[in-house]
N, C-alpha and C positions, 0 to 999 in steps of 0.2 A: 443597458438592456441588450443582451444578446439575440436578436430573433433568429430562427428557423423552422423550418417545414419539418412534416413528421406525417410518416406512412406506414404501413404492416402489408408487406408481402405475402401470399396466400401460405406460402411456407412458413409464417411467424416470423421470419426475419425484420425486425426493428430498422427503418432507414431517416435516417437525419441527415438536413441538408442546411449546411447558414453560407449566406454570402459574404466573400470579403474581396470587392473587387481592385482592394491596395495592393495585393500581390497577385503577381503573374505564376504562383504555383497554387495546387492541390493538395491538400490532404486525405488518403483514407484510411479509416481510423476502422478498426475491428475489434470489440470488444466482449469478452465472454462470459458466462455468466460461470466461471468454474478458476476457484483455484486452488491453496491448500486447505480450507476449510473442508473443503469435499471429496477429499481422498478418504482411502480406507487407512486406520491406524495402524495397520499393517503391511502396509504399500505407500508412504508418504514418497514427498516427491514430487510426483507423478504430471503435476501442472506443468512444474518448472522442468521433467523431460521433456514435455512436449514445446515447451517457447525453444528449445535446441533442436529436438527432431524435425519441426516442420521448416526449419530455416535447412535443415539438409536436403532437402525436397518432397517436393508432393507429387500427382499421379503425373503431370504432365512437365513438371520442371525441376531440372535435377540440380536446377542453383539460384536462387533465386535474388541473391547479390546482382548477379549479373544484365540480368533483364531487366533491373531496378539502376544499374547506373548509365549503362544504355540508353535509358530515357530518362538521364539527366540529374535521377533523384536517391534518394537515402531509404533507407527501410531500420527498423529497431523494433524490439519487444520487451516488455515485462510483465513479473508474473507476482501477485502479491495472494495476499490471503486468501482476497475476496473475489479476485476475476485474473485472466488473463486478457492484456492488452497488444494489438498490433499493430502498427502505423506504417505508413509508407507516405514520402514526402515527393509531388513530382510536378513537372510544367504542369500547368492546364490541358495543354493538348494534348499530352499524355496520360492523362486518365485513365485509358483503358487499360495501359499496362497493368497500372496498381488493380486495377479491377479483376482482370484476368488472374493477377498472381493471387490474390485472397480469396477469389473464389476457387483457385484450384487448390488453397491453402486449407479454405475449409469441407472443400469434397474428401482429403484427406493426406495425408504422407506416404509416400511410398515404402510401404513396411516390409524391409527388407532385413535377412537378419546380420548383414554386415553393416548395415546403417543405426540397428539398433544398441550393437557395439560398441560402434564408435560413439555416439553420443551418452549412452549409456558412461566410457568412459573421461567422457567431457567431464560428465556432471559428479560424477563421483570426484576425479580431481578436482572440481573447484570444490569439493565438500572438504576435501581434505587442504586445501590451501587458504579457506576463506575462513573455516570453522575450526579446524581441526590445530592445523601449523600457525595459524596466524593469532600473533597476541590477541586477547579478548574476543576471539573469535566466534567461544560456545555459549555469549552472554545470555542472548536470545535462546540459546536451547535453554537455558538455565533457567533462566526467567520465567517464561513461557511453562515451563514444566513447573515451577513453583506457586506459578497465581491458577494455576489452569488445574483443574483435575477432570472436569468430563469434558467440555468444549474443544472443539477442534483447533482451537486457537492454542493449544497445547505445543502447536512445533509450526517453527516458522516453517519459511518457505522452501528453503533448500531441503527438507525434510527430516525427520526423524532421527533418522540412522542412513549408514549408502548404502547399508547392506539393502534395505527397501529398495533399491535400485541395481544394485548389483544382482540381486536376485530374480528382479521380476520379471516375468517370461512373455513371449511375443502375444497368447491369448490375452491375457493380461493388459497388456497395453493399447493393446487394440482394443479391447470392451470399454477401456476407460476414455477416449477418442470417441469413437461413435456413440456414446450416451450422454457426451458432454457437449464436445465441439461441433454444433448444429446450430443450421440460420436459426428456430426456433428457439436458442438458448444463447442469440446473441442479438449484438445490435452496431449499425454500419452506418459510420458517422462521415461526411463527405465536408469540409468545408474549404473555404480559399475563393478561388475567380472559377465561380460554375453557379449556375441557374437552380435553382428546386427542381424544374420543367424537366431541363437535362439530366441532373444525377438521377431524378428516380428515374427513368427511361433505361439509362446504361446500369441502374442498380437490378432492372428486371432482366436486361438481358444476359449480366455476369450470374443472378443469385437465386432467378425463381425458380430455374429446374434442379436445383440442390433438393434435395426432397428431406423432409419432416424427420426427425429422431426420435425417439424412444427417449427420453431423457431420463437419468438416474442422481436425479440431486437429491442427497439421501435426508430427512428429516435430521435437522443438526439441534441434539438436546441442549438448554439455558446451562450455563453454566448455578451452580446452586450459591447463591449466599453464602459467601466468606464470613466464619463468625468465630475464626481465631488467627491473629496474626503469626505469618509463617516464617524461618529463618534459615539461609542455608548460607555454610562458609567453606569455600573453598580457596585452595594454593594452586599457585598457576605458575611459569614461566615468564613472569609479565614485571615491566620494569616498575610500575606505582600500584600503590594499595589504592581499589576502587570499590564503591559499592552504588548498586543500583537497587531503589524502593520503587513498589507498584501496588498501589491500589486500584482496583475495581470501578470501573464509572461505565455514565451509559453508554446508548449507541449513539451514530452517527447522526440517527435521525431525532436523538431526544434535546430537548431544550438544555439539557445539560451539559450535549459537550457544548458548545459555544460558551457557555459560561465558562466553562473548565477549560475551554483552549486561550479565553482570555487572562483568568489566573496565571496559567502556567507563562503566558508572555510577561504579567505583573512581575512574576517571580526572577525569569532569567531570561525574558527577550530583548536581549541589545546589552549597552555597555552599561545604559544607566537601569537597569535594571535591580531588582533587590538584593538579588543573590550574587550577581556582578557586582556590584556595589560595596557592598557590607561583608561578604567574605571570599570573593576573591582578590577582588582589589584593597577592601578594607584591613580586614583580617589577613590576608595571605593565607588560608588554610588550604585551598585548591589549586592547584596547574588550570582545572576550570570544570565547570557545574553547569549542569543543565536541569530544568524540568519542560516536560513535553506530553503529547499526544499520543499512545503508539499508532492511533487513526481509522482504526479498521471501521468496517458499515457495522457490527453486531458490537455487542458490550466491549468495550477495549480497557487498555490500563492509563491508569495517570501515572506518568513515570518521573522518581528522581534521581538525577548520578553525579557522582562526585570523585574528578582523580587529585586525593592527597597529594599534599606538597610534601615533600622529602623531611622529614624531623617532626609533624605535625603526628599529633597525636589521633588514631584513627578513627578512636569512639567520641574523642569531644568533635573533631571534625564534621562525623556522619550527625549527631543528637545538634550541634549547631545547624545545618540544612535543614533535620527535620523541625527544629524551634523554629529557624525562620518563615519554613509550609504553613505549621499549625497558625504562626500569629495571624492567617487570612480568616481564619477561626474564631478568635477572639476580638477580634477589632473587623472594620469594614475600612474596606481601603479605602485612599481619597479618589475623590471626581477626577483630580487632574489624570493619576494615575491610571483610571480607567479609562480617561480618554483616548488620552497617547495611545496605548497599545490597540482602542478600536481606530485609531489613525494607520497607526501601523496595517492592521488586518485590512481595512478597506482599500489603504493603499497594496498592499498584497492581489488583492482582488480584481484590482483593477489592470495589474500589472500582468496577470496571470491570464487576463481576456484580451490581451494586446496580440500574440502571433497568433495565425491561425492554425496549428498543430494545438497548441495548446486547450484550445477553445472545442477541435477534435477529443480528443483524449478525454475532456471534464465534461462534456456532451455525453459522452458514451457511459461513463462513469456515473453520470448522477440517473440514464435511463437504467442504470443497471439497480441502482439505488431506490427505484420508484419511481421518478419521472427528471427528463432534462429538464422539464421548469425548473427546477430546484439550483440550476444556476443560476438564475435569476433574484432568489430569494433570500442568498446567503448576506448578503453585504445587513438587512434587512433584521434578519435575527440576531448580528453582533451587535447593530446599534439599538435595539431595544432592551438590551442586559444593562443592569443595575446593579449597584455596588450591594446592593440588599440579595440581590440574586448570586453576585458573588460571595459572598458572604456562604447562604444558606448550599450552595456547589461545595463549599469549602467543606463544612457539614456532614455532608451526606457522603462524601468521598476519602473524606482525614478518619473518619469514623475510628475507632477503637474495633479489632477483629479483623478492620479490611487491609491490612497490609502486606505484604511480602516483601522480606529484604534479603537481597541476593549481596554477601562479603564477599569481594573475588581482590584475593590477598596475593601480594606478591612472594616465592618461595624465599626470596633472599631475608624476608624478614619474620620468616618458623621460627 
């Protein structure tokens, strides 16, 4: 059980505070309620400029590396669908630094149009080197554009296109800033060797004269019921034939994904797993296979991929993975089976509350989710799933209609 204190600033800013006085360091953790979900689809991006912009600096610091290892500590950011996250790691008695720098992080960046430039051309090359030049790069565009037709969930995170980037103009970037990145639209996680009493104290003195936003988090429409499986094949530059399947499951918060994240460890988490077992190692039909989560808080996908073994045949390959998915369908797995894997998940759990960064980060994440109790309650919902529950997950997600399968074929083999 994780405890922590929990306060709202007249601003709306969210402050979490948990004690961990085994370390002589602090965390503080900034988490936002904005990421690619909430772009416009014609400006994608936009989250992940700004995890690069504000690390060029903000009104009062032009580096913000600098003032971070000064007092001893690390700073990092990521930016996924559903939020952007920012941490900084430092002493205890250095607290104020990280406080200072996040509060002048979230006052804002200093928007300047040779720093827009330059970041501007950060993110475009990593779009071109992560997505573009790099084997398997565009799977996620592919994918994502396959299962997706109205939800935003449509293009990861690096965004759409760079042109969305390369284009988009300093009003622009600034309206998207100021209706997003506000204490009212986030929440400021403190944990390590520091008191409740103390952080909120120095959390009013960094964060209450931040003043309230405007915020623009734009109604995001359900994606509608998939009710014909989709196929798309493409030829790459890429050294193996691979193909990735995704069906439709719930959100975050439904009783279904837990069943659905224990499935998918049934199937391929670990070596003794199913599909480790029986056709990688058994069969030899893959180099190696996975099925998984893709995670996000709103409806996400249940994903399968397979990179063929060199001679293997690519349609018995991909219809063996899928026989092995469906048999959760027809039969109910054994007890033992479901046990291990919520062995596994608890032990995950428990592993994951051990640093106190970490414990930052999932804090911030589940108030952005609904509430931080909800780390407390996970371990809770994995062990009440039943192989009957597995079973009926299996169902409602293998459905006939709900598919998407993305062929991303090697050119050498046209």
């Amino acid at each position: 059980m994780i405890q922590f204190e929990k306060m709202t600033l007249p601003n709306g800013l969210r402050v979490i505070v948990h004690t961990d006085r085994s370390t002589p360091f602090v965390a503080v953790n900034v988490c936002y309620n904005v990421g690619a979900k909430h772009e416009d689809p014609e400006r994608t991006g936009f989250a992940h400029l700004f995890e690069h912009l504000t690390f060029g600096g903000s009104q009062h610091v032009p580096n913000f590396d600098l003032p971070t290892q000064n007092a001893g500590g690390t700073n990092n950011a990521f930016t996924t669908n559903d939020i952007t996250n920012y941490y900084i790691t430092v002493p205890a008695n250095n607290i104020e630094t990280a406080l200072w720098l996040e509060s002048d992080r979230m006052v804002g960046p200093k928007f300047t149009k040779k720093g827009l430039e330059v970041q501007r051309k950060v993110v475009i090359e990593e779009f071109r080197q992560r997505n573009l030049n790099k084997p398997y790069g565009d799977t996620w565009h592919l994918l994502r554009n396959l299962a997706y037709k109205v939800h935003p969930y449509r293009w990861p995170t690096i965004g759409l296109i760079p042109e969305h980037i390369e284009h988009a103009t300093m009003e622009e970037v600034q309206d998207f800033f100021f209706h997003h990145y506000a204490p009212n639209n986030a929440v400021l996680v403190v944990t390590g060797n520091i008191f409740p009493e103390h952080a909120f104290r120095l959390a009013e003195k960094w964060f209450e004269d931040i003043p309230q936003r405007e915020l623009k988090n734009k109604m995001i429409l359900p994606e509608p019921i998939q009710t014909e499986d989709r196929e798309l094949t493409v030829y790459r530059n890429v050294p193996i034939d691979t193909f990735y399947i995704a069906w439709h499951m719930g959100s975050r918060l439904s009783d279904q994904f837990y069943s659905a994240d224990l499935l998918s460890d049934i199937l391929s988490g670990g070596n003794s797993s199913r599909v480790e077992e029986r056709l990688v190692k058994g069969k030899k039909l893959f180099t190696e296979a996975d099925v998984f989560l893709s995670g996000e808080n709103e409806p996400g996908l249940f994903v399968a991929s397979g990179k063929i073994n060199e001679g293997v045949d690519f349609d018995f390959a991909r219809d063996c993975l899928i026989e092995e998915i469906l048999q959760t369908v027809d039969s109910l797995v054994s007890p033992y089976e479901l046990e291990k894997v919520k062995n596994k998940v608890e032990a995950d759990l428990l592993f994951n509350e051990i640093g106190y960064l970490e414990k930052a980060m999932q804090l911030g994440a589940y108030e952005i989710l609904g509430d931080a109790g909800l780390i407390n309650e996970q371990a809770d919902h994995y062990h009440k799933i039943t192989v009957e529950d597995i079973r009926n997950t299996a169902m409602e997600i293998l459905r006939v209609g709900n598919r998407n399968t993305l062929n991303y074929l090697s050119l050498k083999n046209k």
